[in-house]
C-alpha positions as CSV (number, residue, x, y, z in Angstrom):
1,X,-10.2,-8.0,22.3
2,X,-8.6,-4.4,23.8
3,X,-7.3,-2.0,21.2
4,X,-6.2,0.3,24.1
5,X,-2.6,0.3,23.0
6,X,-3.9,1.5,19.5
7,X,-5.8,5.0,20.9
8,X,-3.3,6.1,24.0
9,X,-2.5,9.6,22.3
10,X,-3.4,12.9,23.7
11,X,-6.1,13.0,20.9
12,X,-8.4,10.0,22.0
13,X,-8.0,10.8,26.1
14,X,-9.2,14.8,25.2
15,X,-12.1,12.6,23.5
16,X,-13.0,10.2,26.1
17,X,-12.7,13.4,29.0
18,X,-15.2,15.6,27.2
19,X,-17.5,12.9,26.5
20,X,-17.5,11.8,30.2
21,X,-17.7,15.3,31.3
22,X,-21.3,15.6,29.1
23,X,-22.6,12.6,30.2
24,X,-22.1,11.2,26.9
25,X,-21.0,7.4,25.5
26,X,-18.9,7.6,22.5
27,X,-17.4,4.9,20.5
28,X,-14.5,4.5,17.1
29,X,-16.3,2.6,14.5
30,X,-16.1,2.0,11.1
31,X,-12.8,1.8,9.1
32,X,-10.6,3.3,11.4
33,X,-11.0,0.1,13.2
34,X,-11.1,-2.2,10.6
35,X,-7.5,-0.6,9.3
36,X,-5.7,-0.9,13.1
37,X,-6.5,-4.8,12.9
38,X,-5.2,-5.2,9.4
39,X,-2.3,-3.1,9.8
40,X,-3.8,-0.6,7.4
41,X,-2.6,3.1,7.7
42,X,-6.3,5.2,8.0
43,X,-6.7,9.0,9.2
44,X,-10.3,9.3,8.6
45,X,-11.8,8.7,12.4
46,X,-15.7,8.0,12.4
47,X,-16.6,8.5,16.4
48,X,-20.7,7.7,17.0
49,X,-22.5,9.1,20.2
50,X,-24.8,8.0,21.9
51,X,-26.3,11.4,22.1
52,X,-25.3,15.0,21.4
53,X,-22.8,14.0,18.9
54,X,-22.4,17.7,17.4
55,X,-21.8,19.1,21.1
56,X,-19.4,16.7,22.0
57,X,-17.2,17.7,18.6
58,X,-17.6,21.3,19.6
59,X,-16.3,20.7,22.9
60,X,-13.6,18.3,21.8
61,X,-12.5,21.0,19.3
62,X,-12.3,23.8,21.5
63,X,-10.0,21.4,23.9
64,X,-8.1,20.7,21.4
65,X,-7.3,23.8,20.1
66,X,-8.9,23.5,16.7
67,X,-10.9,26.8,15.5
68,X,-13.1,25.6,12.7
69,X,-15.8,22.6,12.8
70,X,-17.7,21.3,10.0
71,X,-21.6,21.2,11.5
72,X,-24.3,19.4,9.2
73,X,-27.2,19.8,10.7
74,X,-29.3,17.9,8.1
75,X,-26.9,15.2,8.5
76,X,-26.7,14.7,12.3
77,X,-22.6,15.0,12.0
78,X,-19.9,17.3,12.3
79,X,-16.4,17.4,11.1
80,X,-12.8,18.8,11.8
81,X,-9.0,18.4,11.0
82,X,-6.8,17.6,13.8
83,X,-3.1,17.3,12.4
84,X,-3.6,15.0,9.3
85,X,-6.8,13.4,11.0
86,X,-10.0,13.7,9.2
87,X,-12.6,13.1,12.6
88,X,-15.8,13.3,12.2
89,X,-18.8,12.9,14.8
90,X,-22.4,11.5,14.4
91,X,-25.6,10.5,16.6
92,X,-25.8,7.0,16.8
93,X,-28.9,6.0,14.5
94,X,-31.3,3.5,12.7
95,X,-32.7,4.2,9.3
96,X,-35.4,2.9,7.0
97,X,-35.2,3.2,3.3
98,X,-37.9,3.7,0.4
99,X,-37.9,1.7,-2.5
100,X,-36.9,4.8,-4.7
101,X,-34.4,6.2,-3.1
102,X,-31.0,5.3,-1.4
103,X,-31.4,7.9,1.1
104,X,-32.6,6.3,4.6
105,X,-35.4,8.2,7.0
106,X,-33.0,8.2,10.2
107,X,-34.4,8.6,13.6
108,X,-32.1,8.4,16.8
109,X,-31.0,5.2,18.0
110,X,-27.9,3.0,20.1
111,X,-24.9,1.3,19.4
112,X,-26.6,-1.4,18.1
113,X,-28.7,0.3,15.7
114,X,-25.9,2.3,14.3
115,X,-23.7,-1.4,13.5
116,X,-26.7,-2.9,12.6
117,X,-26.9,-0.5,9.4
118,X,-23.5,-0.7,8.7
119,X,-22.0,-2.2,4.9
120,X,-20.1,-4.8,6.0
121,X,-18.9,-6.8,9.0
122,X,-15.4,-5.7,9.1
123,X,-16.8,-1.8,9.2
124,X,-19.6,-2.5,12.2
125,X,-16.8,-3.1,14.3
126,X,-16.6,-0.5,17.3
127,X,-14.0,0.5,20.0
128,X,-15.7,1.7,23.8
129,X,-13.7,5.0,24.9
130,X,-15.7,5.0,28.5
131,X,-13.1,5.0,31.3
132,X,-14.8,1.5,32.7
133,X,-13.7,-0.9,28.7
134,X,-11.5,1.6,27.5
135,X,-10.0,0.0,23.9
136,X,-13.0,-2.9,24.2
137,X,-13.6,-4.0,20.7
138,X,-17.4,-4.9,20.3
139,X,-17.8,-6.7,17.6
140,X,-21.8,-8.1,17.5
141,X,-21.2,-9.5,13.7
142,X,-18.0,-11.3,14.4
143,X,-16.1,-8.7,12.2
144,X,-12.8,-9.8,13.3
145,X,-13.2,-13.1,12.3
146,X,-14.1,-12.4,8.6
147,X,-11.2,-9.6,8.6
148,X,-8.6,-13.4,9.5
149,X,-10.7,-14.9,6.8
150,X,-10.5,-12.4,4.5
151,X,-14.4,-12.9,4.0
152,X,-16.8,-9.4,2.8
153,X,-19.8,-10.4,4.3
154,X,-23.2,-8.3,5.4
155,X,-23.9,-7.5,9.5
156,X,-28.4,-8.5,8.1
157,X,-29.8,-9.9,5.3
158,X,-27.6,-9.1,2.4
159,X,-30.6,-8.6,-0.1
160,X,-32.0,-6.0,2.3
161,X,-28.7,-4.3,2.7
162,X,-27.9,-4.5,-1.0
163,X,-31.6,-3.2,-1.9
164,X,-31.6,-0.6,0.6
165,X,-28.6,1.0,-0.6
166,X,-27.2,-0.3,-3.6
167,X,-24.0,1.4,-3.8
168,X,-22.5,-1.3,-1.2
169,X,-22.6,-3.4,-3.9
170,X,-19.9,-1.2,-5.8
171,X,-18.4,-1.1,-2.5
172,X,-18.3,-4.8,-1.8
173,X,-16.5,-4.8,-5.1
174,X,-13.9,-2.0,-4.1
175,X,-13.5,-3.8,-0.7
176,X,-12.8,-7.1,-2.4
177,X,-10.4,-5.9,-4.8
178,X,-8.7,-3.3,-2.5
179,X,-8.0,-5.9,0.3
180,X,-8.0,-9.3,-1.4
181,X,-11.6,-10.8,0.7
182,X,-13.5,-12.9,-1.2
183,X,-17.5,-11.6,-1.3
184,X,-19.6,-14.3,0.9
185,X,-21.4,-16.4,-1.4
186,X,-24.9,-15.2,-0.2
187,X,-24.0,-11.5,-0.5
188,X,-22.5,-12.1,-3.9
189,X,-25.3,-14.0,-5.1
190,X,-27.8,-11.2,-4.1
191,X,-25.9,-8.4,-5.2
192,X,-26.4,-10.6,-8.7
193,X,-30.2,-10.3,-7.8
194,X,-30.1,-6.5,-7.2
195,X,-28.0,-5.5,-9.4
196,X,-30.6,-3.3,-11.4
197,X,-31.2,-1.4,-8.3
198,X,-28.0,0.7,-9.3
199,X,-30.4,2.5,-11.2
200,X,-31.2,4.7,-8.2
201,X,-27.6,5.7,-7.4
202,X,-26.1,8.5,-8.9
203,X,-23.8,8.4,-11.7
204,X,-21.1,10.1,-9.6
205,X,-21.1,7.7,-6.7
206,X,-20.8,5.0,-9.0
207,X,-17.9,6.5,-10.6
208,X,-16.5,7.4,-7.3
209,X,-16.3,3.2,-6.6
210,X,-15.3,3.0,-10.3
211,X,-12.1,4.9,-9.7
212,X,-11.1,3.8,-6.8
213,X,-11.1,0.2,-8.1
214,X,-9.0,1.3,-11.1
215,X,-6.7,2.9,-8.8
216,X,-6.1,-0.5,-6.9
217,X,-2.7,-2.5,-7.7
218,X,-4.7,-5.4,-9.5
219,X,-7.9,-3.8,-11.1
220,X,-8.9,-6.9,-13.3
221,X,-10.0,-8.1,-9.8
222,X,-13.1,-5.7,-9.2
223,X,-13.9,-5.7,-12.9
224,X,-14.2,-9.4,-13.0
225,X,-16.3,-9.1,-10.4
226,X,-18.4,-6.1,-11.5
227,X,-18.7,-8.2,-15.0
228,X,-19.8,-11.5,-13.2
229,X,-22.6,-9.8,-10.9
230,X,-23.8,-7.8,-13.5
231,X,-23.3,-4.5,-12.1
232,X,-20.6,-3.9,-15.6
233,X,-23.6,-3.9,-17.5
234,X,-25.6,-1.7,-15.7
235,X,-23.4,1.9,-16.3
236,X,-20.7,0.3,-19.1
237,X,-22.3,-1.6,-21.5
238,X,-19.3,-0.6,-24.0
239,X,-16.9,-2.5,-21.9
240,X,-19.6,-5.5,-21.8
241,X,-19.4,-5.7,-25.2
242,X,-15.8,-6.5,-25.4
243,X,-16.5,-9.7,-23.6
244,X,-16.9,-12.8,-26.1
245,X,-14.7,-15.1,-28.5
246,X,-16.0,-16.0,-32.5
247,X,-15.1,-18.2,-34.9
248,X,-14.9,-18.4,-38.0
249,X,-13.3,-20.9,-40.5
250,X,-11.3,-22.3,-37.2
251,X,-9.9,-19.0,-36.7
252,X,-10.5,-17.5,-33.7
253,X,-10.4,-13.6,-31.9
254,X,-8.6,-12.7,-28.5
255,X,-11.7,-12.3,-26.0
256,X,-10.8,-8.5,-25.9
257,X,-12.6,-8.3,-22.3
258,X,-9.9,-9.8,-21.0
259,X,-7.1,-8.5,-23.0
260,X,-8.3,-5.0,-22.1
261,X,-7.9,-6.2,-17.9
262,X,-4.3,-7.8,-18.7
263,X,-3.2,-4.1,-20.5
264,X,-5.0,-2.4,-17.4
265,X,-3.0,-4.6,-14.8
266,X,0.1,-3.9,-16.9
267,X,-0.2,-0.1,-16.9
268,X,-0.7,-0.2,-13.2
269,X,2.7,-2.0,-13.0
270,X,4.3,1.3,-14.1
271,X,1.9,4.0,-13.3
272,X,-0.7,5.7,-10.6
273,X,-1.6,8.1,-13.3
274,X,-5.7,7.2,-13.4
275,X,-6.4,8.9,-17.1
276,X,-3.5,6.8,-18.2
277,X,-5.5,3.7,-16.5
278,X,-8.0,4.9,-18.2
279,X,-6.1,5.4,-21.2
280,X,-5.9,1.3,-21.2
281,X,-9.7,0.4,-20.7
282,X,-10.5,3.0,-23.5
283,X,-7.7,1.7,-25.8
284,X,-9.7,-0.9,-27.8
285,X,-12.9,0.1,-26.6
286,X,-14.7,0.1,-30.4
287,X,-13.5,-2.7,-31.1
288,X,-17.1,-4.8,-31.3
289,X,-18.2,-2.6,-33.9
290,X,-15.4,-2.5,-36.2
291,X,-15.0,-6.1,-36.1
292,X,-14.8,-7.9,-39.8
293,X,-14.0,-11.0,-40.8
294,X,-11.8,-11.5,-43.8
295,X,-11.0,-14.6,-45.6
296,X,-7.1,-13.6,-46.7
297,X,-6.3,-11.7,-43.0
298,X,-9.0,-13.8,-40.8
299,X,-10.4,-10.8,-38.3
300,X,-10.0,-7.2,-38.4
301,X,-11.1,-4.3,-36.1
302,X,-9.8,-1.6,-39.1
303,X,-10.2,2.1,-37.3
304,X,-11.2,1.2,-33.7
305,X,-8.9,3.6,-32.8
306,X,-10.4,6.3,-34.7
307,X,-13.9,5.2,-33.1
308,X,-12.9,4.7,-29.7
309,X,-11.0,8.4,-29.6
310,X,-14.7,9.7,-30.8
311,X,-16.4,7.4,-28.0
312,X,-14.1,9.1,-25.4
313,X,-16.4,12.2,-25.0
314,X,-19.9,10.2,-24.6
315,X,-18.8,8.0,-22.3
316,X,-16.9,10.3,-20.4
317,X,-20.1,12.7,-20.4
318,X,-22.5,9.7,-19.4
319,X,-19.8,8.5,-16.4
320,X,-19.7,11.8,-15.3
321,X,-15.8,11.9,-15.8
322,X,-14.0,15.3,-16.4
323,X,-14.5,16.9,-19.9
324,X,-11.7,18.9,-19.5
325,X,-7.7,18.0,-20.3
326,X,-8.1,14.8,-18.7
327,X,-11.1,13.7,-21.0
328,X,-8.5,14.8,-23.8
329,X,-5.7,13.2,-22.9
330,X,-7.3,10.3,-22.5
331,X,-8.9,10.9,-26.3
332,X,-5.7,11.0,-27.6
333,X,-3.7,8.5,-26.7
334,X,-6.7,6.0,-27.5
335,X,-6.1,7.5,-31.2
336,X,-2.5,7.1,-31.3
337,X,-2.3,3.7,-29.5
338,X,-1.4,1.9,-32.5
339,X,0.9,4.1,-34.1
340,X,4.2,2.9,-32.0
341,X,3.4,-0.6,-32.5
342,X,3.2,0.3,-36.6
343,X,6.4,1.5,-36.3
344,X,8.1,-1.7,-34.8
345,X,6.7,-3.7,-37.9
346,X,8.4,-2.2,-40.7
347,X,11.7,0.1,-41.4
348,X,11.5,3.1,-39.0
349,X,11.4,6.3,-40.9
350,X,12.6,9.7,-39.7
351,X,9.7,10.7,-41.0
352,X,7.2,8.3,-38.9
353,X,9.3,9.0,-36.0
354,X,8.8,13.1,-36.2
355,X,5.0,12.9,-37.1
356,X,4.4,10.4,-33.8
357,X,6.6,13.1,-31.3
358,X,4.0,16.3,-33.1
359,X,0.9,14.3,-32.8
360,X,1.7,12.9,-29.2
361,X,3.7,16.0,-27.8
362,X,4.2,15.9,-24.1
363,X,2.3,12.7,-23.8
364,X,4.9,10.4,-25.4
365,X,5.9,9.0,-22.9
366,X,2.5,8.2,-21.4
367,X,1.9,6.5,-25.1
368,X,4.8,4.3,-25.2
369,X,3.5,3.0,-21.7
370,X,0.1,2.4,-22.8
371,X,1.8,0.4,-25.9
372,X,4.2,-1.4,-23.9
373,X,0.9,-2.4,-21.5
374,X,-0.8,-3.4,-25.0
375,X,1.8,-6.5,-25.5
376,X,-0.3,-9.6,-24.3
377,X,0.6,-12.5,-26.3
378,X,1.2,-15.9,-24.3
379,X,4.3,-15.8,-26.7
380,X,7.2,-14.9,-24.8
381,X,9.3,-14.8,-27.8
382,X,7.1,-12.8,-29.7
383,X,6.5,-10.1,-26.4
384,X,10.4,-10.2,-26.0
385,X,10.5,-9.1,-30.1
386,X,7.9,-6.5,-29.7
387,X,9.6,-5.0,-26.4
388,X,13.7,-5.0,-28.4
389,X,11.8,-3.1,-31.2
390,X,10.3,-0.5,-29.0
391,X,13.7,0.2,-27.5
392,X,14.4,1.0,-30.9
393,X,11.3,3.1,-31.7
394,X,12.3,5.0,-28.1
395,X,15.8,5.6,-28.9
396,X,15.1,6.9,-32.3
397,X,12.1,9.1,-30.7
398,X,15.3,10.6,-28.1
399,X,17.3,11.1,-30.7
400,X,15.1,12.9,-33.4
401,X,13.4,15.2,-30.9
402,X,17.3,16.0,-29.9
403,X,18.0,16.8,-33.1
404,X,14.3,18.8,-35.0
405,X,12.5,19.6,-31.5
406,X,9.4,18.7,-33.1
407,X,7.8,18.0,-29.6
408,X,4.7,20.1,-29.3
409,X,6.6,22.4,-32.3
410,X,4.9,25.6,-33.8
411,X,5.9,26.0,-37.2
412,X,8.7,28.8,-37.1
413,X,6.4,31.1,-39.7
414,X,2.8,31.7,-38.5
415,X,-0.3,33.0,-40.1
416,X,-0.3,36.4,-39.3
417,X,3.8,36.5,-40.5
418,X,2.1,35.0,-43.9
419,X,-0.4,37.9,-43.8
420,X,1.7,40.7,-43.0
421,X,4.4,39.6,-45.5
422,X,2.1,38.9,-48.4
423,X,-0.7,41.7,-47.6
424,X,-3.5,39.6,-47.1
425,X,-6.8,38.7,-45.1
426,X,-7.8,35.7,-43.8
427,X,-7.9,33.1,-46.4
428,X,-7.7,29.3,-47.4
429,X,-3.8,30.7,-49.0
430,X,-2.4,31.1,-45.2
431,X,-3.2,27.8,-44.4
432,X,-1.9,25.9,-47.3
433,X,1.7,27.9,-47.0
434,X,1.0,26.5,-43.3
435,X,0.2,23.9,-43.6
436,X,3.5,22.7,-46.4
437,X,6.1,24.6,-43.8
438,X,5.1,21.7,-41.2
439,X,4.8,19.1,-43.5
440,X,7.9,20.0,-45.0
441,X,9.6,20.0,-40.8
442,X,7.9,16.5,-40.0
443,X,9.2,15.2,-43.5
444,X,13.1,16.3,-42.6
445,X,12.8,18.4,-46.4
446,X,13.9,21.6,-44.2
447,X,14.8,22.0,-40.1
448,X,12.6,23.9,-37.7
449,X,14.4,26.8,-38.6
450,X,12.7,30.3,-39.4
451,X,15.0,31.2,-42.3
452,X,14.5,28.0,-44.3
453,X,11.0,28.1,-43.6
454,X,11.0,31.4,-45.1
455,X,12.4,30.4,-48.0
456,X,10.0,27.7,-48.4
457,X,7.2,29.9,-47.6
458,X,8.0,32.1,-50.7
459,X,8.4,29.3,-52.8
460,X,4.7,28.2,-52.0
461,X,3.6,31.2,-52.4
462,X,5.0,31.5,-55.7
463,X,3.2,29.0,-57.2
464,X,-0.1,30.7,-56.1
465,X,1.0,33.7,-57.9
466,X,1.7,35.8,-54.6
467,X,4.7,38.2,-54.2
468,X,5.6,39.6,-51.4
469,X,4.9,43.3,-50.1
470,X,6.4,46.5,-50.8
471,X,9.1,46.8,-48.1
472,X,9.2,43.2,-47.5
């Protein structure tokens, strides 16, 4: 096969001059060339040299005009931008692994040596850029006939590739679900056998893989597959636990494993926000521990929201997510996920209504996603009924925050007003007279409106036996 037509720019002749003008063989490799066969868009370019791999990017960057290159010495490679091209330029290489450690000893080596070592089939693929097989695919693993079969499959032994480095197993995952292959049945059975190798990779790697296979259209996909080759358990045991059906008295729970991947494939139908993706694994997350049977009801999982929003910041800390707004964002909409679907059960109060748009502020929105998401019943009828009373629950939310802009409200008297007014220092008295003036707002007893919170204020104040000050 001749990819020729694929790499006639300006770009990849400056590349194949300067390398024949050092002496030096250089090839495309990787996924650049995997993406051109499956019609994939790519601008990450991985070229390997035979030889003098950082030279041969200084000289291409100075022909091509580009001022700053990227040099890793440690690393053998050496990176620049070209126009919205990421290229980056290595030493072809072998490498030999320790037990302990996923980083490989890596001497200097050939073409060979450098597909040999590579993850997968589909990415030890190679295009020549000499003059004589210019676009010449080489393809020693028969690459391009797992990328027609859709097959994920290893160049060597699959339990020494997963072993040596086992973050390909996260990535035969990724690859799997990002590009619908189906994992060879020998690879997946010994990524199952060295699974417990994750240990050695680091947390943020694995996350890395983690995120990326959230971020794909169908994420129940790479999930199933993490939970069925054991990797799940290795970094989420949390999420493990969710797995599992009991019985009792003939009445059964929903395997909330599974319903957890249905509301993550439904959020994904309306969103690329990851925290909100997020948002839909963490949603029921505590349920497991908060599980109770009782006889009248049949099974209950009473606060899992509250334990779930205080789960957020350990699992978060232990995945090495962000700690920051995204870690609380994510926090509170696992608190508040029930609340909308409360409201569609019973007679919508103005008061529900205002205390849901305070407590959510400028998340709302993202909320009534995650709830809408949350609907999984093989009952048509009764998702149908759920979905007609969130319209309502929306169009009262429109209509109240219209009306009392309680959205993200501050109360319209604040503490220090309270202290100037009344004289006085810091106390528990500023933040009951606080406290009733947004009560009082959420309730609908007075607007968001300074002068009947004043009012109010001095009417609370009253009863503690506090006058205003002299001159106020």
């Amino acid at each position: 096969m001749n990819l020729a037509a694929h790499i006639e720019s300006p770009l990849y002749r400056t590349i194949q001059r300067e390398a024949e003008a050092l002496g030096i063989e250089v090839y495309i490799i990787g996924g650049f060339v995997r993406d051109i066969l499956l019609n994939r868009p790519n601008t990450d370019i991985d070229l390997v040299a035979n030889t003098r791999g950082l030279e041969l990017a200084q000289a291409c960057a100075r022909a091509l005009g580009v001022r700053k290159v990227d040099i890793f010495k440690t690393y053998g490679t050496a990176h620049f931008r070209f126009k919205d091209l990421d290229i980056e330029f290595v030493n072809a290489r072998k490498e030999s692994y320790s037990s302990d450690s996923r980083k490989p000893s890596v001497e200097q080596g050939t073409l060979e040596d450098d597909q040999n070592r590579r993850d997968f089939t589909i990415n030890a693929l190679a295009i020549s850029m000499q003059a004589h097989n210019y676009g010449d695919v080489i393809d020693p693993f028969d690459g391009i006939a797992d990328l027609e079969n859709k097959i994920l499959r290893t160049p060597l032994d699959p339990n020494i590739t997963y072993s040596d480095d086992p973050l390909r197993m996260m990535r035969a995952v990724r690859f799997a679900n990002q590009l619908h292959f189906r994992i060879e049945e020998d690879s997946f059975q010994a990524i199952k056998r060295n699974c417990e190798r994750l240990s050695i990779v680091s947390m943020e790697r694995i996350t890395t893989e983690l995120n990326k296979i959230i971020m794909c259209n169908k994420p129940s996909v790479g999930f199933k597959l993490l939970f069925d080759t054991g990797l799940l358990h290795r970094f989420f045991p949390e999420m493990v636990k969710l797995h599992g059906i009991e019985k009792r008295n003939g009445i059964a729970h929903k395997d909330n494993f599974y319903h957890t991947l249905q509301v993550l494939d439904n959020i994904c139908e309306s969103t690329d926000n990851l925290w909100l993706r997020w948002s839909a694994i963490m949603h029921d997350i505590a349920k497991p521990p908060t599980k109770r049977f009782e006889e009248e009801i049949g099974w209950t999982f009473h606060g899992h929201e509250d334990v779930g929003a205080r789960w957020v910041p350990k699992i978060f800390a232990r995945l090495k997510l962000p700690l920051d707004h995204q870690m609380k964002y994510v926090q509170k909409l696992v608190l508040l996920h029930l609340r909308p679907i409360a409201l569609t059960k019973e007679a919508i109060s103005d008061s529900a209504i205002r205390r849901l748009l305070f407590e959510a502020g400028d998340d709302i929105d993202d909320l009534m996603k995650l709830c809408r998401a949350d609907i999984t019943s093989k009952n048509e009828a009764k998702v149908q009924r759920y979905l007609a009373n969130y319209e309502i629950v929306v169009e009262k939310l429109v209509e109240l925050e219209e009306k009392d802009r309680v959205r993200n409200f501050q109360p319209p008297i604040t503490g220090e007003d309270i202290m100037r007014i009344f004289a006085l220092a810091p106390g528990r008295e500023i933040g009951i007279i606080k406290n009733a003036i947004k009560e009082a707002i959420l309730d609908g007893i007075i607007h968001n409106d300074y002068n009947e919170a004043y009012q109010l204020m001095l009417a609370e104040a009253n009863k503690m036996g506090l006058q205003p000050a002299i001159g106020e």
